[in-house]
BAFI-3210 file (N, C-alpha, C; in Angstrom, 3 decimals, decimal comma, padded with zeros to 6 digits):
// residues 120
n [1|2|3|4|5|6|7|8|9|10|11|12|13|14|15|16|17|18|19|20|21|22|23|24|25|26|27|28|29|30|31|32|33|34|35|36|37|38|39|40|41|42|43|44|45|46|47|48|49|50|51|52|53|54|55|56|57|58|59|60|61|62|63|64|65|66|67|68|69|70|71|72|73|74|75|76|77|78|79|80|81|82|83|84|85|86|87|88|89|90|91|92|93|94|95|96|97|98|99|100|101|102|103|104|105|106|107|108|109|110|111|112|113|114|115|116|117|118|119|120]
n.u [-047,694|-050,982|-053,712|-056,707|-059,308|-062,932|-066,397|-069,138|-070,851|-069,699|-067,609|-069,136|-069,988|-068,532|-066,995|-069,361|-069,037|-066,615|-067,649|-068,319|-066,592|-063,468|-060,689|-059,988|-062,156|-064,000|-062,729|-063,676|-066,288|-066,833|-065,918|-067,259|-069,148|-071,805|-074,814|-074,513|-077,225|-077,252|-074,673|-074,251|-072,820|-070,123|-069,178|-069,777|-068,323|-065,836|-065,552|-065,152|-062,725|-060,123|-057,497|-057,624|-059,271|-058,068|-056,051|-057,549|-058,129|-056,039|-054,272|-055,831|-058,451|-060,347|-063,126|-064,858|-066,207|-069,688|-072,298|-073,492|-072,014|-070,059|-071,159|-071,620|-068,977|-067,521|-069,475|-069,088|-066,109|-066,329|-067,428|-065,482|-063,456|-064,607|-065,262|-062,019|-061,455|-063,375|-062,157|-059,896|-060,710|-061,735|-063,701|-064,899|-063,667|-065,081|-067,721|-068,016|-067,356|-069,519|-071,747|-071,113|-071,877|-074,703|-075,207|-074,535|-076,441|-078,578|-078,548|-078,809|-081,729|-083,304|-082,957|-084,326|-082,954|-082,728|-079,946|-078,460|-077,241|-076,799|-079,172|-081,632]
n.v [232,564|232,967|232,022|234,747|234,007|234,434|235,370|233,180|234,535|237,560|236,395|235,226|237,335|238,638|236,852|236,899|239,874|239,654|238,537|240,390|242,941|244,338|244,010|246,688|247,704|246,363|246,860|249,702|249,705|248,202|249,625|252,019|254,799|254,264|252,461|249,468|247,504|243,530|243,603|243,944|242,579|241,534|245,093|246,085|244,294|245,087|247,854|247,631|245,820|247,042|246,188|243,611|242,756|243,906|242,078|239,830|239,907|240,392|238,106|235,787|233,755|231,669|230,490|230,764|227,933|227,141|227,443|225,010|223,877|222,951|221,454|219,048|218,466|218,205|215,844|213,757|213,533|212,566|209,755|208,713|208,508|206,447|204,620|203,957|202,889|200,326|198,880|198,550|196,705|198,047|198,395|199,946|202,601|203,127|202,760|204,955|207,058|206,299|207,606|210,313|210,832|210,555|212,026|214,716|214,614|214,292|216,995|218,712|217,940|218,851|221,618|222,503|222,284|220,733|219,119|218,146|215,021|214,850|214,327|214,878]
n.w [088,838|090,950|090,106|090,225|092,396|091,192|092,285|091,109|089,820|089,442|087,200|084,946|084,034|083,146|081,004|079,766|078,742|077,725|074,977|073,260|073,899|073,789|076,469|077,654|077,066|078,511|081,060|081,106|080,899|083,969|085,918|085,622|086,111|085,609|086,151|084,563|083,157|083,786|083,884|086,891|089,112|088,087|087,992|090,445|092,234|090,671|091,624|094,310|094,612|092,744|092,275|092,511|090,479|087,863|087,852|087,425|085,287|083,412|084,045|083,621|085,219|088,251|088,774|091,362|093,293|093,651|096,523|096,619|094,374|096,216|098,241|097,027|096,399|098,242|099,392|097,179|097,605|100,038|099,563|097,564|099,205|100,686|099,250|099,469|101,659|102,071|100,015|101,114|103,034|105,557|107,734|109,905|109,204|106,820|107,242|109,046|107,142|105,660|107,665|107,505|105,509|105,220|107,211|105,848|103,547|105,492|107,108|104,392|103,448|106,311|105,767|103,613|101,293|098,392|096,100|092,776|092,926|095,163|097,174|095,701]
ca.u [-048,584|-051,789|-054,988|-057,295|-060,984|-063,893|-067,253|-069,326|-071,693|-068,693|-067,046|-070,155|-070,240|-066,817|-067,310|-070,490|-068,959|-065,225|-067,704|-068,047|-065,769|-062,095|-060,526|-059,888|-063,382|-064,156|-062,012|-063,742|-067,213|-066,260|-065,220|-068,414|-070,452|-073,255|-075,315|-075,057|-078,087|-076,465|-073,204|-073,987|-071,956|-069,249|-068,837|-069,721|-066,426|-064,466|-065,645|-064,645|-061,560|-059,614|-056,625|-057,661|-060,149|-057,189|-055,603|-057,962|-058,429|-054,825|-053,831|-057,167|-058,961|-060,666|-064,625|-065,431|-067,550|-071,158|-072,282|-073,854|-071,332|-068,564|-071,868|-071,569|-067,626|-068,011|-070,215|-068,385|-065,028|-066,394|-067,710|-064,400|-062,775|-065,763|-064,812|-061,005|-061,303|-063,878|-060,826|-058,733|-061,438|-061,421|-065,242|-064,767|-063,868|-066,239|-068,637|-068,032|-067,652|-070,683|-072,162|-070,760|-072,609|-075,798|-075,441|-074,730|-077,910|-079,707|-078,707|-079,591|-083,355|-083,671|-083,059|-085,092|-082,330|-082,000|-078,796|-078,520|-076,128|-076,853|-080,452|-082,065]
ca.v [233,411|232,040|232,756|235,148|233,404|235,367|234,697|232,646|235,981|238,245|235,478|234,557|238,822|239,050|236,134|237,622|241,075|239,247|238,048|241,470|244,041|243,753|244,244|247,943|248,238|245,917|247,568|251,222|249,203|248,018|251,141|253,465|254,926|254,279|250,916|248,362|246,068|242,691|243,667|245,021|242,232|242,416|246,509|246,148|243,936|245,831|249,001|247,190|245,739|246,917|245,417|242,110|242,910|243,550|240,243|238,329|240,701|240,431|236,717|234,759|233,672|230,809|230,571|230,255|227,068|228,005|226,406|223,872|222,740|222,647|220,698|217,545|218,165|217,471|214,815|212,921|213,124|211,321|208,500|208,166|208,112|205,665|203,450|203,423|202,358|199,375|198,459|197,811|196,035|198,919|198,436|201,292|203,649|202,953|203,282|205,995|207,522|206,516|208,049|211,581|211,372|210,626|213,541|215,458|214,491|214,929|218,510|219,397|217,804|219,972|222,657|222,200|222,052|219,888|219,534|216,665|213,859|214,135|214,004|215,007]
ca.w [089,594|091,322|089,235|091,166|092,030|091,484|092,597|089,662|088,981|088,470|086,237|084,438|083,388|082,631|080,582|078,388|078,204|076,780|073,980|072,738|073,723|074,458|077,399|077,559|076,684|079,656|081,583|081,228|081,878|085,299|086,450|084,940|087,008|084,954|086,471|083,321|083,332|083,224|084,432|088,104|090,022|087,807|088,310|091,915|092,409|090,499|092,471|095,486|094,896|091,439|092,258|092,286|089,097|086,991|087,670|087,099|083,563|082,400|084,366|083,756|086,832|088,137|089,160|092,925|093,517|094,539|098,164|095,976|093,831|097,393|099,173|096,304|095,982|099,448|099,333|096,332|098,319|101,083|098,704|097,117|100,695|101,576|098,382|098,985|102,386|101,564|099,361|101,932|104,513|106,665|107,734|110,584|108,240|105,596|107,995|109,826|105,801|104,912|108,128|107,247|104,287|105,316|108,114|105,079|103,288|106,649|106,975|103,677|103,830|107,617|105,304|102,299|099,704|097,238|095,428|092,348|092,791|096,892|097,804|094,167]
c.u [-049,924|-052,756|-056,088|-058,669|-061,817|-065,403|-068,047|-070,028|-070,895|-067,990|-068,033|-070,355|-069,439|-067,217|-068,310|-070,295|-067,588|-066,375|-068,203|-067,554|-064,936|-062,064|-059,959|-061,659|-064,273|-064,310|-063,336|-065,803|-067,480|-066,456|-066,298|-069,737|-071,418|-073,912|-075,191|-075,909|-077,902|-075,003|-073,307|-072,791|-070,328|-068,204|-068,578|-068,258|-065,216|-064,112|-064,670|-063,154|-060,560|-058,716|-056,903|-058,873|-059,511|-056,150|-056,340|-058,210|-057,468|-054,245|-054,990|-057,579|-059,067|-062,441|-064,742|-066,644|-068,470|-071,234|-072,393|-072,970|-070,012|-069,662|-071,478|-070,358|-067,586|-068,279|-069,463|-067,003|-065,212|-066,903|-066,350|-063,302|-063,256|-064,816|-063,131|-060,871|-062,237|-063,082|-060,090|-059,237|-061,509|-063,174|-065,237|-064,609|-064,697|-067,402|-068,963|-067,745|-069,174|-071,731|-072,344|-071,396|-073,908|-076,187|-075,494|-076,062|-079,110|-080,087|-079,358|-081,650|-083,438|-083,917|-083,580|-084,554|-082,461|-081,109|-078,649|-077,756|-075,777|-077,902|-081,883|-083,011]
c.v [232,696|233,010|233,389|234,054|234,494|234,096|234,469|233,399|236,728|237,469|235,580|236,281|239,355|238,124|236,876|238,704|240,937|238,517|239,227|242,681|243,754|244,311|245,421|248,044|247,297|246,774|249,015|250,543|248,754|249,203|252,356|253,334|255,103|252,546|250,122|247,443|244,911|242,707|244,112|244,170|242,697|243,727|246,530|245,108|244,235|247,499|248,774|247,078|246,040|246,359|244,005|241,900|242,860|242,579|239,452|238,576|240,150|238,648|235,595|234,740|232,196|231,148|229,846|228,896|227,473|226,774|224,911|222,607|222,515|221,408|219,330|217,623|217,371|216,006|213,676|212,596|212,150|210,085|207,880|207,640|206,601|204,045|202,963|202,803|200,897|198,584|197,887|197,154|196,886|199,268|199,564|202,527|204,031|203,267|205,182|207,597|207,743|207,285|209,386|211,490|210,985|212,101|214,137|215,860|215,100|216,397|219,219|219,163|218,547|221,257|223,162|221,914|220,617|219,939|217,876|216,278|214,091|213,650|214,633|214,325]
c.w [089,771|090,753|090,573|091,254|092,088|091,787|090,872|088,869|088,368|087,159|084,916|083,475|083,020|081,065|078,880|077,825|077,350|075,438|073,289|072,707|074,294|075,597|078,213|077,689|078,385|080,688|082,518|081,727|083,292|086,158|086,427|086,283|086,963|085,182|084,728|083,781|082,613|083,712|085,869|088,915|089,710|088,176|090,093|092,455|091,655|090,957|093,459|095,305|093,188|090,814|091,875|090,622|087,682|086,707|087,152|085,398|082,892|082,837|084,085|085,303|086,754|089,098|090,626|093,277|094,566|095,778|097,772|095,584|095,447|098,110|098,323|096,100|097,273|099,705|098,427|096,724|099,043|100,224|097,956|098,081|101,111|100,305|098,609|100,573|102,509|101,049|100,020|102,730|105,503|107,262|108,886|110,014|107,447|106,339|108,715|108,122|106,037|105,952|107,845|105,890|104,488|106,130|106,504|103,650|104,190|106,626|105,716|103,371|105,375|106,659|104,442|101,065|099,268|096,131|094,169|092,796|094,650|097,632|096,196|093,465]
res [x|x|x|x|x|x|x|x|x|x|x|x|x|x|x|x|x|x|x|x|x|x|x|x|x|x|x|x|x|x|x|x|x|x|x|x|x|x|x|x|x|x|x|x|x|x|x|x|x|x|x|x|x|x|x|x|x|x|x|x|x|x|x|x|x|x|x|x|x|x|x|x|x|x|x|x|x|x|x|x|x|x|x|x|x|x|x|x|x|x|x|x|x|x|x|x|x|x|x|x|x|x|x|x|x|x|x|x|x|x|x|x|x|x|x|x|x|x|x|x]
***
């Protein structure tokens, strides 16, 4: 069975509330229609969708990569692309690599981010 993803807030509150109450006790937090401070994303996606709340409860999950970490997965693909075509002499490729990663630098300085291990 394929592990659900949640986003890395709900995870991250699942996470802190599995280090002191089981998962029954979870469970009945989620679900309460009393705001927990500290838990709102959490509750608020297991409002939303419950189905997929109790999968990821009883099957594990896996943590949604934030824009961030997909912008340098991103970014580190094309460098490994960039390096295996270098490898072979493929100077068109490599190029046209290493281009797509400067655009991708570019865009993020237009935008003000800074992300480590791309423009950092």
């Amino acid at each position: 069975m394929d592990k659900v993803v949640l986003p890395k807030k709900v995870a991250d509150e699942i996470k802190k509330c599995r280090s002191g109450y089981n998962d029954i006790e979870l469970m009945e937090m989620a679900i309460s229609t009393c705001k927990l401070s500290g838990y709102e994303h959490m509750q608020a996606f297991a409002q939303e969708d419950f189905e997929t709340f109790l999968k990821a409860i009883a099957n594990d999950y896996e943590v949604e990569m934030t824009p961030e970490e997909k912008a340098l997965d991103y970014y580190e693909g094309l460098g490994r692309l960039m390096n295996e075509a270098a490898a072979k002499n493929n100077r068109s490729e490599t190029m046209a690599l290493a281009n797509k990663q400067v655009g991708a630098r570019n865009i993020l300085i237009m935008l003000g981010i800074k992300i480590e291990g791309i423009n950092a």
